[in-house]
Backbone as CSV, one residue per row, in Angstrom:
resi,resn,N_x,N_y,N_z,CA_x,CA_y,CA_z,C_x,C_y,C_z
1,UNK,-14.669,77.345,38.914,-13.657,76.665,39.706,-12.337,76.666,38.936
2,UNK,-11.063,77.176,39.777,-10.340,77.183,38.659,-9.318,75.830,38.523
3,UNK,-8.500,75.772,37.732,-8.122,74.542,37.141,-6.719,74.157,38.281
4,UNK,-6.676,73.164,38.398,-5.470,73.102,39.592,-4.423,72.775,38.884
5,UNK,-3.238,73.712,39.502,-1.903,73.639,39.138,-1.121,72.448,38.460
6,UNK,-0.550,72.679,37.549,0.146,71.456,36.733,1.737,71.762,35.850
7,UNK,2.193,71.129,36.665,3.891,71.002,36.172,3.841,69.907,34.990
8,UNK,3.720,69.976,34.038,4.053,69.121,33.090,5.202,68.921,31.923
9,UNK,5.985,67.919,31.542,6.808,67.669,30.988,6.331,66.820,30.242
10,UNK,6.580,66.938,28.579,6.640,65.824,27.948,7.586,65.128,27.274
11,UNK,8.076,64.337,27.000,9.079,63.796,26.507,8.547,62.723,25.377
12,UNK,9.369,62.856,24.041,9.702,61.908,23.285,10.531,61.210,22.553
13,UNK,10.632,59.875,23.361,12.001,59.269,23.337,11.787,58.640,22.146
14,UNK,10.149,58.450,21.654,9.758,57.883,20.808,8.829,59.036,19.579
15,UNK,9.904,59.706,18.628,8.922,60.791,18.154,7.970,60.588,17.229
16,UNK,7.333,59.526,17.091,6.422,59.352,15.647,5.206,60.171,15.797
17,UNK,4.798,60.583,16.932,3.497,61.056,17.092,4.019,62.634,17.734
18,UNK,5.054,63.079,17.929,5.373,64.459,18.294,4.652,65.532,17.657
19,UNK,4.551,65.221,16.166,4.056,66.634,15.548,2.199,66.478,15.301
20,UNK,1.624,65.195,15.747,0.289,64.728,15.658,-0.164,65.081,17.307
21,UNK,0.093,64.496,18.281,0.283,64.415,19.450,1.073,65.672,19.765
22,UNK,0.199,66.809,20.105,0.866,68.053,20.858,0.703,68.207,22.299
23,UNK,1.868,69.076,22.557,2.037,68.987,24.109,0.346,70.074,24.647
24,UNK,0.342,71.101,23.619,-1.232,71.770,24.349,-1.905,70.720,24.205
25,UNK,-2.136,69.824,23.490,-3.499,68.729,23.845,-3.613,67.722,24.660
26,UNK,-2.067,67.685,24.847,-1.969,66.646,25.871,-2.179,67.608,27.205
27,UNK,-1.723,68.574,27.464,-1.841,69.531,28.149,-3.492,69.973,28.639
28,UNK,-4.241,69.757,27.817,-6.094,69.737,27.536,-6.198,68.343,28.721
29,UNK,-6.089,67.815,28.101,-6.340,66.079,28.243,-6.630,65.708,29.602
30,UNK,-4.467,66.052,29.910,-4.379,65.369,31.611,-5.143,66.865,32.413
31,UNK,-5.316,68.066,32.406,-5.869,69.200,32.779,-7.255,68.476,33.047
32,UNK,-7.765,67.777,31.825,-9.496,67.488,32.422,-9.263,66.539,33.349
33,UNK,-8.475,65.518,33.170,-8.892,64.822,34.419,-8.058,64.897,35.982
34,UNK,-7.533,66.448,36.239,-6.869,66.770,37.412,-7.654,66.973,38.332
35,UNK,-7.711,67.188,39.862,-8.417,66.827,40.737,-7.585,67.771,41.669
36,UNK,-6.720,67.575,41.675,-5.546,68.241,43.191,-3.937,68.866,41.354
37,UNK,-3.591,69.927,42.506,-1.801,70.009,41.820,-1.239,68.645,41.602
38,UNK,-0.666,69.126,40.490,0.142,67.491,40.067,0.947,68.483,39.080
39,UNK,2.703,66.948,39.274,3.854,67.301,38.440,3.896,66.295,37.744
40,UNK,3.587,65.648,36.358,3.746,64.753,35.913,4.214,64.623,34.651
41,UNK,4.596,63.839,34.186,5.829,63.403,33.016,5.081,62.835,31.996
42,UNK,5.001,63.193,31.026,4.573,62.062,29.965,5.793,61.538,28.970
43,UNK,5.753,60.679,28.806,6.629,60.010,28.124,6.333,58.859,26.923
44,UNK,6.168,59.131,25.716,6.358,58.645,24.571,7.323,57.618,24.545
45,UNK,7.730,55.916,24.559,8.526,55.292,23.865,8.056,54.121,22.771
46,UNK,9.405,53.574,22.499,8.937,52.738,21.590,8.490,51.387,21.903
47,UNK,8.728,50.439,21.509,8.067,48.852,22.081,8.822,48.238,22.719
48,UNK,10.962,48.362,23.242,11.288,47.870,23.120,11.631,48.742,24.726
49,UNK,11.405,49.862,25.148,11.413,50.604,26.137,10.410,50.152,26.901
50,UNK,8.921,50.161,25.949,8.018,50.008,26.464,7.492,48.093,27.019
51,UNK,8.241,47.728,26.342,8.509,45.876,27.693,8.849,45.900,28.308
52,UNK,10.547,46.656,28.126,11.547,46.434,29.413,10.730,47.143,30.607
53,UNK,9.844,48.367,30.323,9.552,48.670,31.552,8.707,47.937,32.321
54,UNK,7.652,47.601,31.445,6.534,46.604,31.823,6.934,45.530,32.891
55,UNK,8.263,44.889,31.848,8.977,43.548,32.706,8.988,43.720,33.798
56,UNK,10.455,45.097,33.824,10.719,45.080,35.071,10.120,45.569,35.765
57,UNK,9.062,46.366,36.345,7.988,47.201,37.152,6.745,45.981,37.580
58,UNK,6.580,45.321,36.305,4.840,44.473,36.701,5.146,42.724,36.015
59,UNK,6.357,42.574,35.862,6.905,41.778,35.839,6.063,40.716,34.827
60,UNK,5.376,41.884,33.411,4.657,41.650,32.463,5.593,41.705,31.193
61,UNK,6.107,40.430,30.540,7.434,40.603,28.972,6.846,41.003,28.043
62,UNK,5.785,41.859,28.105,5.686,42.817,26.639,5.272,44.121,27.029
63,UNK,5.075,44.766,25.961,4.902,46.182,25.927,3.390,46.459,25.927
64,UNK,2.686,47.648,26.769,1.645,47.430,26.930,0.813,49.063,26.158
65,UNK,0.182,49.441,26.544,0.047,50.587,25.806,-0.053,52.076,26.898
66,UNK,-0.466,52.026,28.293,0.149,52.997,29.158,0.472,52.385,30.741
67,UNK,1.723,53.122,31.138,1.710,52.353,32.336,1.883,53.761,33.190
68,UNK,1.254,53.598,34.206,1.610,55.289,35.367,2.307,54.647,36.576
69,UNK,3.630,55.200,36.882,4.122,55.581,37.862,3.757,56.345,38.874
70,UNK,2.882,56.412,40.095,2.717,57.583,41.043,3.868,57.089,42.023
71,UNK,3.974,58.499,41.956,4.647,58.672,43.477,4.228,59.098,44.575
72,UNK,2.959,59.488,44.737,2.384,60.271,45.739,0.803,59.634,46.460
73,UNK,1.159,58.311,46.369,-0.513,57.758,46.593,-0.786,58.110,48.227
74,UNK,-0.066,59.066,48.665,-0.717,59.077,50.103,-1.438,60.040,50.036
75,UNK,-2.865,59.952,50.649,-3.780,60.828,50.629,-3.154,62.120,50.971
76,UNK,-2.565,62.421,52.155,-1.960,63.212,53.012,-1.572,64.421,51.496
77,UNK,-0.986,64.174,50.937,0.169,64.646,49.775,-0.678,65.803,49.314
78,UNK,-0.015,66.897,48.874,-1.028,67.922,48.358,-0.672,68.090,46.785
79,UNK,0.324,67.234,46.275,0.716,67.624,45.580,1.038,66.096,44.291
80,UNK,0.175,65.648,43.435,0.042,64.342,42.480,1.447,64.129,41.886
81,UNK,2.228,63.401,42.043,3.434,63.115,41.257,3.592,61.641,40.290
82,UNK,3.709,61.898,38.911,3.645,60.789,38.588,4.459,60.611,37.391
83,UNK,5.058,59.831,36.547,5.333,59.279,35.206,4.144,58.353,34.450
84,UNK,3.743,58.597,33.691,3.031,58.288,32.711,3.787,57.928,31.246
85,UNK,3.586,56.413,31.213,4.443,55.658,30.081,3.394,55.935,28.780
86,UNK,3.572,56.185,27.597,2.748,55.347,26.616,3.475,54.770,25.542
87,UNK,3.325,53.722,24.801,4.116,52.525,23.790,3.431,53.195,23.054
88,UNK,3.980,54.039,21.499,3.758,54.519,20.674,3.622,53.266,19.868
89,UNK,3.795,52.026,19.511,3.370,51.012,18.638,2.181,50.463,19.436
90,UNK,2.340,49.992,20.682,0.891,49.471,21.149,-0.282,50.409,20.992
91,UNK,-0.113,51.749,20.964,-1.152,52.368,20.726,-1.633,52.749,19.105
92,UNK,-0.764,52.874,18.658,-1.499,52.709,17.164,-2.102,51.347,16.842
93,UNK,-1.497,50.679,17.308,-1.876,48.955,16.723,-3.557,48.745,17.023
94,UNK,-3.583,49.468,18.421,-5.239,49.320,19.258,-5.869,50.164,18.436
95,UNK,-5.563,51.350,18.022,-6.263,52.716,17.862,-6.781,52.001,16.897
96,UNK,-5.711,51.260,15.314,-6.804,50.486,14.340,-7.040,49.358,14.764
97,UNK,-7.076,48.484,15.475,-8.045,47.479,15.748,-9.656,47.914,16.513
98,UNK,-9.443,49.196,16.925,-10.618,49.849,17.279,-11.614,50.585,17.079
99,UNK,-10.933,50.720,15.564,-11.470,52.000,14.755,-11.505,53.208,15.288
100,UNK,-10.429,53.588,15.878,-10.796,55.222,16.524,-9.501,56.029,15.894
101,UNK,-9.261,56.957,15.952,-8.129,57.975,15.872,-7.403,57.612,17.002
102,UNK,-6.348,58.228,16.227,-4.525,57.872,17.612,-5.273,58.832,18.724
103,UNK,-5.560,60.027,18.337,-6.328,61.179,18.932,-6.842,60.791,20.365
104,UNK,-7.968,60.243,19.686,-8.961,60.090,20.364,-8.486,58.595,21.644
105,UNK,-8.110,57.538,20.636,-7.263,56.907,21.674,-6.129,57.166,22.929
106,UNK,-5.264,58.040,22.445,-4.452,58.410,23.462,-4.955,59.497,24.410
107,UNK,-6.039,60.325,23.938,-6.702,61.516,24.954,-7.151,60.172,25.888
108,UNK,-8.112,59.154,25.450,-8.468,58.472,26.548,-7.401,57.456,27.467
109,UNK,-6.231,57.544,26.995,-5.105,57.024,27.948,-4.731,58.283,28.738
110,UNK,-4.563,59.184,28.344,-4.160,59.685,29.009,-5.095,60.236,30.505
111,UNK,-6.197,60.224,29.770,-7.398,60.403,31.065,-6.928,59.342,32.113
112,UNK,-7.019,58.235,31.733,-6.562,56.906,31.939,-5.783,56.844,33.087
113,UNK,-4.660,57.378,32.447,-3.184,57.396,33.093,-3.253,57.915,34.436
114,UNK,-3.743,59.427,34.061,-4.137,60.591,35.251,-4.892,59.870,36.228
115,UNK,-6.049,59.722,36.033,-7.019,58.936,36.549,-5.760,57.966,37.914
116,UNK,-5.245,56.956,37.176,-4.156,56.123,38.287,-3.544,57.145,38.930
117,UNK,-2.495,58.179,38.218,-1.947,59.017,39.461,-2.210,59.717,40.465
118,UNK,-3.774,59.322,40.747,-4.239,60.301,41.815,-5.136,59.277,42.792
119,UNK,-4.581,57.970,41.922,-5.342,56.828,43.465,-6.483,56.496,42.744
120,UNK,-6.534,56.592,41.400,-7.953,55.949,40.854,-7.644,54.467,40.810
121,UNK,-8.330,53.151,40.523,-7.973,51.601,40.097,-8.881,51.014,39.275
122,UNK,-8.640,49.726,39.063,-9.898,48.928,38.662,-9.699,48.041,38.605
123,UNK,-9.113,47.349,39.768,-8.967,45.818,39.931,-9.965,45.098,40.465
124,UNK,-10.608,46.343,41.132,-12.276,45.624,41.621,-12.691,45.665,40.687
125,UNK,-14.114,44.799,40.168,-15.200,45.161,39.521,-15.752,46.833,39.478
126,UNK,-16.164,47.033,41.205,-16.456,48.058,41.805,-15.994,49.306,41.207
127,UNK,-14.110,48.961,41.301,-13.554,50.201,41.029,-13.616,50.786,39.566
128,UNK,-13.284,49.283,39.015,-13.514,49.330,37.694,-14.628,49.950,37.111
129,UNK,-15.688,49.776,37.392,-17.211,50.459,37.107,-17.284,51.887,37.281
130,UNK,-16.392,52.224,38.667,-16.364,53.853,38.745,-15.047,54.808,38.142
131,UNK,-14.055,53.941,37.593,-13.408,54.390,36.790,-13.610,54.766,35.581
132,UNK,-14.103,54.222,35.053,-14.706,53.856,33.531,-15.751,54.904,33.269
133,UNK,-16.544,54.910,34.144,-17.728,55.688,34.436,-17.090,57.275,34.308
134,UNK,-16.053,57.600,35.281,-15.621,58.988,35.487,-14.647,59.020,33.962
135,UNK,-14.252,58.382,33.297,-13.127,58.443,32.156,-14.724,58.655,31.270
136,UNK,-15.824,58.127,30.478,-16.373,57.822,30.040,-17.178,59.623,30.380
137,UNK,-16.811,60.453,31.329,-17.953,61.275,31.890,-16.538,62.372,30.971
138,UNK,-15.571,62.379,31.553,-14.724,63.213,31.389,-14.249,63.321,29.739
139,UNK,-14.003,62.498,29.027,-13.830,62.491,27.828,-15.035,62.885,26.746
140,UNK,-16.234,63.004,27.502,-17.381,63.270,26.647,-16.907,65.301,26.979
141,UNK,-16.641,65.383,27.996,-16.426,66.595,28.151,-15.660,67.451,27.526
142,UNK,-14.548,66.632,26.879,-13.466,67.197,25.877,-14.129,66.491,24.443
143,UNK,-15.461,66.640,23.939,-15.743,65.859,22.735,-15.313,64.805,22.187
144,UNK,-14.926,63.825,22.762,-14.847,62.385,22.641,-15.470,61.217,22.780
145,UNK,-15.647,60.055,22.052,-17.165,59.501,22.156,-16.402,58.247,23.550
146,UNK,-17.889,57.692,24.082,-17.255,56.459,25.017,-16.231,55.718,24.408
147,UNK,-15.347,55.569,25.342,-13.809,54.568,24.398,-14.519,52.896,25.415
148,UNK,-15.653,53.181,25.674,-15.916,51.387,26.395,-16.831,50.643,24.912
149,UNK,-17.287,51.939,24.205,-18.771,51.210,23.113,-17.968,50.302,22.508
150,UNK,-17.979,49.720,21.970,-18.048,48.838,20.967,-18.409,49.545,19.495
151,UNK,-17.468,49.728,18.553,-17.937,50.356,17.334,-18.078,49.012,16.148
């Protein structure tokens, strides 16, 4: 089956992880968890980008560690459009409180991320269970261990 089309841009407004964090792996990453064509943005900032957006979008005053923008949640759409935030300090801060690699942490945001731009959720229990489940299926697929275990 072949891999569906992907316009991707990355940006870093925030470069600490530019030369760790490559665009082919990120490129790997959101690729595993695509479903339909998608044009989507990734975007690297720092903590202080990464509130203001939070604030103003989810009307949350801190910085969180990814937030996705879709633009395209109508089924109808043939085509996934989205921005994908990540807080380069919230995510290191988790990565060691979790014991995992930035790596391995941000491949699973970014699954994450993707996952939302194409109408995934988990505000249900429900949804939550089958999100987790498909992130948890997909990241084993790119050699990554469950990001739900508990280490």
């Amino acid at each position: 089956m072949p891999k569906p089309k992907l316009t991707l841009s990355v940006q870093y407004a925030d470069d600490r992880l530019k030369d760790t964090i490559t665009r082919p792996m990120l490129r790997r990453w959101v690729q595993a968890a695509l479903f339909a064509p998608a044009e989507l943005t990734l975007r690297f900032v720092g903590s202080e980008e990464g509130q203001e957006l939070n604030r103003d979008y989810r009307g949350k005053d801190y910085a969180t560690n990814v937030l996705t923008f879709a633009y395209t949640e109508d089924e109808d759409s043939e085509v996934t459009q989205a921005d994908i935030i990540f807080c380069t300090d919230v995510l290191q801060k988790e990565a060691a409180e979790q014991n995992k690699s930035i790596e391995e942490h941000i491949a699973h945001l970014v699954v994450h991320g993707v996952l939302h731009a194409q109408g995934y959720d988990h505000e249900e229990e429900e949804e939550a269970v089958e999100m987790e489940a498909l992130e948890t299926e997909l990241l084993a697929g790119l050699g990554f261990a469950d990001p739900y275990k508990q280490r």
